[in-house]
C-alpha positions in Angstrom: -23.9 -17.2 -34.8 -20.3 -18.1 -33.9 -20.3 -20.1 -30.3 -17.4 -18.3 -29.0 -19.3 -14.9 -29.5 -22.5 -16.1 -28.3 -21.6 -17.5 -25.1 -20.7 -13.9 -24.0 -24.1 -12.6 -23.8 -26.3 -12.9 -20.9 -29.1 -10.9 -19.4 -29.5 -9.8 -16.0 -32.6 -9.0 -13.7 -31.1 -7.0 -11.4 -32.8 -5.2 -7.5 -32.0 -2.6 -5.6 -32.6 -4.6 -2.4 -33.5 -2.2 1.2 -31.2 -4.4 3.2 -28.5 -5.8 0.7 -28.1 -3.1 -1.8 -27.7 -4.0 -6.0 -28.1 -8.0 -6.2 -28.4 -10.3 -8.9 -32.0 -12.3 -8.8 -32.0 -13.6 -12.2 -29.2 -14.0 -15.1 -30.0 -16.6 -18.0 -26.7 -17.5 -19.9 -25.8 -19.5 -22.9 -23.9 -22.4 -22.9 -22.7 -24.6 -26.3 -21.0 -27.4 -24.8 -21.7 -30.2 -22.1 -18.4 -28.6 -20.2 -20.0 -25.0 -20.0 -23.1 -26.2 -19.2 -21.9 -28.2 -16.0 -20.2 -25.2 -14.9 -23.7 -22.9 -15.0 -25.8 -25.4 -13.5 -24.2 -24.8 -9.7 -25.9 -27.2 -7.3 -25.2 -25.0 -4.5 -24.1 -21.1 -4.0 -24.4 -19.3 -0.7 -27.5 -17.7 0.0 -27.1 -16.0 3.3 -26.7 -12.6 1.4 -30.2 -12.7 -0.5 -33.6 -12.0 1.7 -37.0 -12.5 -0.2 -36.7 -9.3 -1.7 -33.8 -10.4 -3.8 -33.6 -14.2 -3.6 -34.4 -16.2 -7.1 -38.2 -18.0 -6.3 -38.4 -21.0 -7.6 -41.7 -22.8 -8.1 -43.7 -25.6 -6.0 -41.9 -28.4 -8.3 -43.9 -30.9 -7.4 -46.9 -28.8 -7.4 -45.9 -27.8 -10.8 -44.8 -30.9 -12.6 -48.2 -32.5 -11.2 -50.0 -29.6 -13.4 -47.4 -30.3 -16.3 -46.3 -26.4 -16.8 -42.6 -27.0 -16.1 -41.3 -30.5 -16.8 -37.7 -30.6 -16.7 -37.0 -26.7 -17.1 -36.6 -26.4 -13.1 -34.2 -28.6 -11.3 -34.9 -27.5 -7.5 -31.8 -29.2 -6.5 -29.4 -27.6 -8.9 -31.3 -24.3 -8.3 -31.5 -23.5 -11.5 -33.3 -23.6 -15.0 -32.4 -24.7 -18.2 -34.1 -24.9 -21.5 -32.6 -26.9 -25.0 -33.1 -25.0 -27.5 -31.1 -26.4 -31.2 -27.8 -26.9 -30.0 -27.8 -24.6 -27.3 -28.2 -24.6 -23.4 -30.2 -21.4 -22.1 -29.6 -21.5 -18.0 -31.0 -19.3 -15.8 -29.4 -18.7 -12.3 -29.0 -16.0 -9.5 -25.1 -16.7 -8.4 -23.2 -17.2 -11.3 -19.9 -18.7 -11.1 -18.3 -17.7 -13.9 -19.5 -13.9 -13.8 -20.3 -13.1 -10.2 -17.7 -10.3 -9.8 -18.6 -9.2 -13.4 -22.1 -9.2 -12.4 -21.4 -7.1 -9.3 -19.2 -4.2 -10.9 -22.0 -4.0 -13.6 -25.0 -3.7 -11.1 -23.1 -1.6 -8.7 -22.8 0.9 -11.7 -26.4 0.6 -12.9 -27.8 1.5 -9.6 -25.3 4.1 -8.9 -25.3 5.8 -12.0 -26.3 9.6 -11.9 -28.3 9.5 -14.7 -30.0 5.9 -14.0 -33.8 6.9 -14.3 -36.8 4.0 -13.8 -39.1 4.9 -16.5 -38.1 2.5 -19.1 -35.3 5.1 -20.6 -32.4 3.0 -21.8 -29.0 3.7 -20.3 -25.9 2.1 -22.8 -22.4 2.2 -21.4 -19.3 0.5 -22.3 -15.6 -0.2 -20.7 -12.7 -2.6 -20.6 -14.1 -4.0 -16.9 -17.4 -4.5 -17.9 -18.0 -4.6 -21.3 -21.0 -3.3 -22.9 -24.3 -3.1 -21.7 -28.2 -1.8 -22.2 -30.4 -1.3 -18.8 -33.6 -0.2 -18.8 -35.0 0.3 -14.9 -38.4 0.3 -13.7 -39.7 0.2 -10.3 -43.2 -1.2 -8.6 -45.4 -0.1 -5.7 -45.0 -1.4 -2.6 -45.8 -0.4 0.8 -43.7 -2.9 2.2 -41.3 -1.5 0.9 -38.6 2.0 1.7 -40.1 4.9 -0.2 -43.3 2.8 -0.9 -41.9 1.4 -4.3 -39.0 -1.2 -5.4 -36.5 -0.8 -8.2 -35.6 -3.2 -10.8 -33.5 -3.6 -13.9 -33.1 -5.8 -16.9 -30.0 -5.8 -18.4 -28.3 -7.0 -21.3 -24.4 -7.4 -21.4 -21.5 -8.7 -24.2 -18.6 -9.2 -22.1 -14.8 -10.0 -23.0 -15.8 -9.4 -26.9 -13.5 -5.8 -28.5 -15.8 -2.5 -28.5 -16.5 -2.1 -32.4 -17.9 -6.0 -32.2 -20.0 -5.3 -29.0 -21.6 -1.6 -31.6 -22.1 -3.9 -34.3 -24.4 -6.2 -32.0 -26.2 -3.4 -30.4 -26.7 -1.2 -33.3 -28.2 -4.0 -35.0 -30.4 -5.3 -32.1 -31.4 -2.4 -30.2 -34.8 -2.2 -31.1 -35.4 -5.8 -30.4 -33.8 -5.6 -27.3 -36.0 -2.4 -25.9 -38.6 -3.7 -27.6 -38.9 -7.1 -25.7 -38.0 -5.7 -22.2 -40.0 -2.7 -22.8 -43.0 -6.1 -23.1 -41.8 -7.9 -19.9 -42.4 -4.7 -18.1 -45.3 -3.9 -19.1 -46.3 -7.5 -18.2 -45.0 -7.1 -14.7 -46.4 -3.7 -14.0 -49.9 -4.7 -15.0 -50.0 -8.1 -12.9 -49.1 -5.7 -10.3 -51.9 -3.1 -11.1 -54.3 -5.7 -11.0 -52.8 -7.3 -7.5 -53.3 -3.8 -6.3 -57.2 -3.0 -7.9 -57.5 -6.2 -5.9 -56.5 -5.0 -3.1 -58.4 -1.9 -3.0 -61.5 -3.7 -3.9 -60.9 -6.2 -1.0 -60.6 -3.3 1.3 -63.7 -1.6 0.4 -65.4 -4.6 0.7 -67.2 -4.7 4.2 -67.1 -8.3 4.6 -63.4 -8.7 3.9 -61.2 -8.1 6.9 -59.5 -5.1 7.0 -56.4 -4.2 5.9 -54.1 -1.4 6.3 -51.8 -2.4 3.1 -53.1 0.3 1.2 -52.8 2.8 4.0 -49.7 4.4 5.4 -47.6 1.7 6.2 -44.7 1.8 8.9 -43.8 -1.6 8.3 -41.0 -2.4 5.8 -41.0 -6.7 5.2 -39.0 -8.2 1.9 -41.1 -9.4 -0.6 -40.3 -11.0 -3.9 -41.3 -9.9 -7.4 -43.1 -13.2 -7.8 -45.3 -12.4 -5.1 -45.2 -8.5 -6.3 -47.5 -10.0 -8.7 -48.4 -12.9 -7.4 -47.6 -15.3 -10.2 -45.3 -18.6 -8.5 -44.5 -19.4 -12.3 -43.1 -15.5 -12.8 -39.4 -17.0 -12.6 -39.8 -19.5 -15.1 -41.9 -17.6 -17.8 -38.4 -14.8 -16.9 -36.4 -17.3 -18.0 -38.2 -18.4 -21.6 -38.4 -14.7 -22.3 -34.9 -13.9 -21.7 -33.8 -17.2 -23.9 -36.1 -15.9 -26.8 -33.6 -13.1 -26.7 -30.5 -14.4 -26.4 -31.3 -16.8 -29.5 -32.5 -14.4 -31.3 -29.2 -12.2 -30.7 -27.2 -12.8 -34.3 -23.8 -10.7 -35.7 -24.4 -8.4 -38.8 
């Protein structure tokens, strides 16, 4: 694949957050050179806009490296993670400073699209500001949460590249695309359904205190998808996915 093409593709895990609106959690990118690279791994961004609900968890590292899951692929002090795969850098981070107001305009228009829907139905769309882009949505019980549930998207964009090369790409990958978030979905919704049976089975247990989680629940708190389904590694394993895809992304 040609460098210059490839390093326009990125996918995005993307939250409609109850107190911050559409954010950015999660965006792996491609870089091909030592120079790019430097400029994805950020060692700082601000975080006073993110809550749990929509901040980027990263793992126990020490914890972690003492169990020998992670290694090198999270650098706590860069907050970020990066994977070398061939001759390419796969980096996942949550403020990107090369995209961030690209990021923004496209999440602003995934959750504010009419015809956005959360059950896993694609929605394409293409223009000069934002290039082009496939989101699938989904959303996750939660009584912690406004309306009881929390609404997610993965999403994957070719930015600054002309339309016709952007239809070419699609077309071609499309079914590989759906097809592999349509799998990271249905890994996230069934840790969740099993967090939940856990849950009910803890409540109708009589020597288990009670709890009122699975009741109505006045109480709206921010809670992060990692412990949605209660997997601390959930970030990282993100971040492997989403660099299967991006090197498996090729032009006709």
């Amino acid at each position: 694949m040609s460098a210059s093409i490839e390093s326009h593709f990125f996918i995005t895990l993307a939250h409609f957050c109850d107190i911050h609106g559409p954010r950015v959690i999660q965006v792996p990118q491609v870089a091909r050179s030592a120079e790019s690279l430097e400029q994805l791994l950020l060692r700082d961004y601000p975080t006073d806009a993110y809550c749990d609900s929509c901040r980027f968890q990263f793992p126990n590292v020490d914890k972690q490296k003492e169990k020998q899951h992670i290694a090198q692929d999270v650098d706590i002090k860069l907050r970020s993670m990066e994977s070398h795969i061939d001759s390419a850098h796969y980096v996942s981070t949550q403020y990107s400073a090369t995209r961030y107001l690209l990021l923004s305009s496209i999440i602003k228009k995934v959750f504010s699209e009419e015809t956005m829907v959360y059950d896993e139905s694609p929605l394409l769309f293409y223009d000069e500001e934002r290039g082009f882009n496939v989101a699938v949505g989904f959303k996750l019980q939660d009584n912690y949460s406004r309306g009881n549930e929390r609404r997610y998207c993965f999403i994957f964009s070719i930015s600054d590249v002309n339309e016709v090369l952007c239809m070419n790409v699609v077309q071609r990958h499309l079914e590989f695309l759906l097809s592999s978030f349509g799998r990271m979905i249905t890994f996230v919704k069934t840790q969740r359904s099993e967090v939940l049976l856990q849950l009910q089975q803890d409540q109708q247990n009589p020597f288990m205190p009670t709890s009122s989680y699975l009741r109505s629940n006045t109480m709206k708190l921010p809670r992060s998808l990692s412990r949605l389904v209660q997997d601390e590694q959930f970030f990282v394993k993100l971040h492997k996915w989403n660099a299967y895809i991006l090197r498996n992304i090729d032009l006709p």
